[in-house]
C-alpha positions, 0 to 999 in steps of 0.5 A: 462518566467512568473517569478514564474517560476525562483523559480521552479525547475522540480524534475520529468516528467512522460510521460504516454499518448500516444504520438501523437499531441492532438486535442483543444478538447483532454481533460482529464477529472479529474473526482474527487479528493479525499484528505486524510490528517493526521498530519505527511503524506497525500495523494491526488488521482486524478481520471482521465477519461484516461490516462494522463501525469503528471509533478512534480514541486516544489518551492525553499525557503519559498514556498518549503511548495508548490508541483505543479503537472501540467496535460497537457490536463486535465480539472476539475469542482469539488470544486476549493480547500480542506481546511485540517489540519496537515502537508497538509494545501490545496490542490488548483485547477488552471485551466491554458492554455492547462493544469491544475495545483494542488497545496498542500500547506504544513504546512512545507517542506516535501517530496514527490512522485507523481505515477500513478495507471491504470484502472481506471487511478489514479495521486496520490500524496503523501506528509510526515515529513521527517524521523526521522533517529533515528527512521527509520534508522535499527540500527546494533546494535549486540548482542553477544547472539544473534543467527547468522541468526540474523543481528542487531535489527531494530525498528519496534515501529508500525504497520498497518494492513489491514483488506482486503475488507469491507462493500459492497466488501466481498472479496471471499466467502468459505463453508457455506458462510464464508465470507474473509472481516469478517475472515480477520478482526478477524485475525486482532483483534486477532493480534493487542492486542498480539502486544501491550502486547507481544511486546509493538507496537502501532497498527493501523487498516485500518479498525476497523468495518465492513466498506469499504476502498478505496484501495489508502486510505489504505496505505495512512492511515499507511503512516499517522500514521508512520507504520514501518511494513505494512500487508494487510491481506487477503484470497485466492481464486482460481475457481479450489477449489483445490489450497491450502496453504499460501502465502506471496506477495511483490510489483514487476512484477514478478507474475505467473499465480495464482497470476494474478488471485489474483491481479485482484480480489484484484486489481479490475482491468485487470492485463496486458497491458502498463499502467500496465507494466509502472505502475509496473516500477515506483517502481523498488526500489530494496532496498525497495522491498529488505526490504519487502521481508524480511519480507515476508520470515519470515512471511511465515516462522513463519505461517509455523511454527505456523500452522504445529504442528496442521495443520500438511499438511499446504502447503508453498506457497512461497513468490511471486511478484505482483503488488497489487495496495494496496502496492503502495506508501508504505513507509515502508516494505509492504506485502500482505498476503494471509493467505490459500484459502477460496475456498477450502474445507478444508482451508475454513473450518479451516478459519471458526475456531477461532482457526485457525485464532488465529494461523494466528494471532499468525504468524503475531506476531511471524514475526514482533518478527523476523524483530524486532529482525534482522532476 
């Protein structure tokens, strides 16, 4: 046994290739690899020209600052190493008999998860600091004024959100050529201060301007920046033009027709078949969807409430499960919000008003109030 490997103890094997014996020229090509790296978190996306199997490693002691992801049959021609900063300091390449081998070297220990996202086939690799338990911990603290719905105070310091689309992807399109990434933004802008001011959180936006982000780099940004709440903010679209009213999604399997067509819309990819299905089973943590559920009740709870007085035939859509590749890896409470269907005629129309967006805004504010709060 090569004496590296006495130090190295394997935490996770996902074997996601099909199972027959590979020819010497089965290979799988990493296309490119894509680094994002903060001070506190960071995320590696390794793209693949296929599916491919991935095994997780790591070493004990001093190089416990070092992850190995090793890829049987994978080759790369890219730059051998990433020179970075803040808690991922390289990331390296090392070409090995019949595999090919990552290496993240980390200014100090952290930890780690490895997953994969189908069509096209992605490894990403995601490294953070440790939580700190007094900050991510929910205390229970009660409050003897506190209503009984209400089951302790949670910290909620701050949030992401994610302004859907951008630049080039203009997400769908409503009456007179209103278009999703510019409503979704200004919902965002109008968000954001009302937090800082009303409830004293930092705020962080996915996208600030008129750009597009990738969808791996969106909740790696809110990872770095330590988001205990996380909303990708988007519109509805349906062909029928008819379907209406406001939905909330969380990260789970159990979507119904509609909400296979917005997953391929907003996925940019088929929403069916194995590598799917096997996709959606590397996150069946059900206290983490548990904790995002939560918060996509009282966000649904408090857009009613926000929209009805004025909008007085605003529709419930629910909260519903889908397997939104943009809250994968989220290590906080993660929601997709579709805010009402730009498709139809007249929830298009509202989203073209500031007022209707301010409504929107306000309910995004008003439901971290209640998470906050234990709602």
């Amino acid at each position: 046994m090569p004496v590296w490997l006495a130090g190295l103890v394997v935490v996770l094997s996902a074997l996601l290739a099909p199972p027959h014996a590979y020819a010497a020229d089965d290979t799988v090509h990493i296309t490119r690899i894509e680094p994002y790296a903060s001070r506190d978190a960071a995320r590696v996306v390794l793209y693949a020209s296929e599916a491919v199997s991935f095994e997780r490693a790591e070493q004990r002691g001093e190089a416990s600052r070092r992850l190995f992801v090793d890829l049987p049959r994978a080759a790369y021609e890219g730059p051998p190493s990433f020179e970075l900063k803040g808690l991922l300091r390289r990331v390296r390449i090392e070409p090995a008999a019949g595999k090919l081998r990552v290496v993240l070297e980390l200014s100090e220990p952290g930890q780690h998860s490895v997953f994969f996202l189908p069509q096209p086939f992605r490894v990403v690799i995601d490294v953070a600091r440790p939580a700190d338990s007094s900050a991510a911990a929910a205390p229970e603290r009660s409050r003897s004024r506190a209503p009984s719905a209400a089951t302790g105070e949670r910290v909620v310091r701050r949030i992401a959100l994610d302004p859907g689309h951008g630049g080039s992807e203009s997400g769908a399109t409503g009456p007179r050529g209103i278009r999703e990434k510019d409503i979704v933004l200004d919902i965002a802008h109008r968000a954001a201060p009302l937090l800082a001011r009303e409830l004293g959180i930092s705020t962080l936006l996915t996208r600030d301007t008129d750009d597009r982000v990738a969808l791996e780099e969106r909740v790696a940004k809110a990872n770095a920046f330590g988001a205990d709440l996380f909303v990708s903010i988007h519109c509805n679209a349906d062909p029928s033009r008819t379907a209406r009213g406001v939905i909330s999604f969380v990260l789970d399997g159990s979507h119904d027709r509609h909400s296979v067509s917005v997953l391929e819309r907003e996925n940019a990819a088929p929403s069916s078949g194995a590598d799917f299905q096997r996709f959606l089973e590397q996150f069946d943590d059900r206290l983490a969807a548990a904790r995002s559920r939560t918060f996509a009740r009282l966000l649904q709870r408090a857009s009613l409430a926000s929209l009805q007085p004025g909008y007085t035939d605003v529709i419930d859509g629910g909260v519903r499960g889908a397997g939104f590749y943009v809250l994968a890896g989220a290590r906080m409470p993660a929601v997709l919000f579709e805010t009402s269907f730009v498709s139809n005629e007249l929830e298009g129309t509202r989203l073209g008003t500031a007022h209707y967006r301010q409504k929107l805004a306000d309910a995004i504010v008003n439901a971290v109030r209640a998470y906050r709060a234990g709602y």
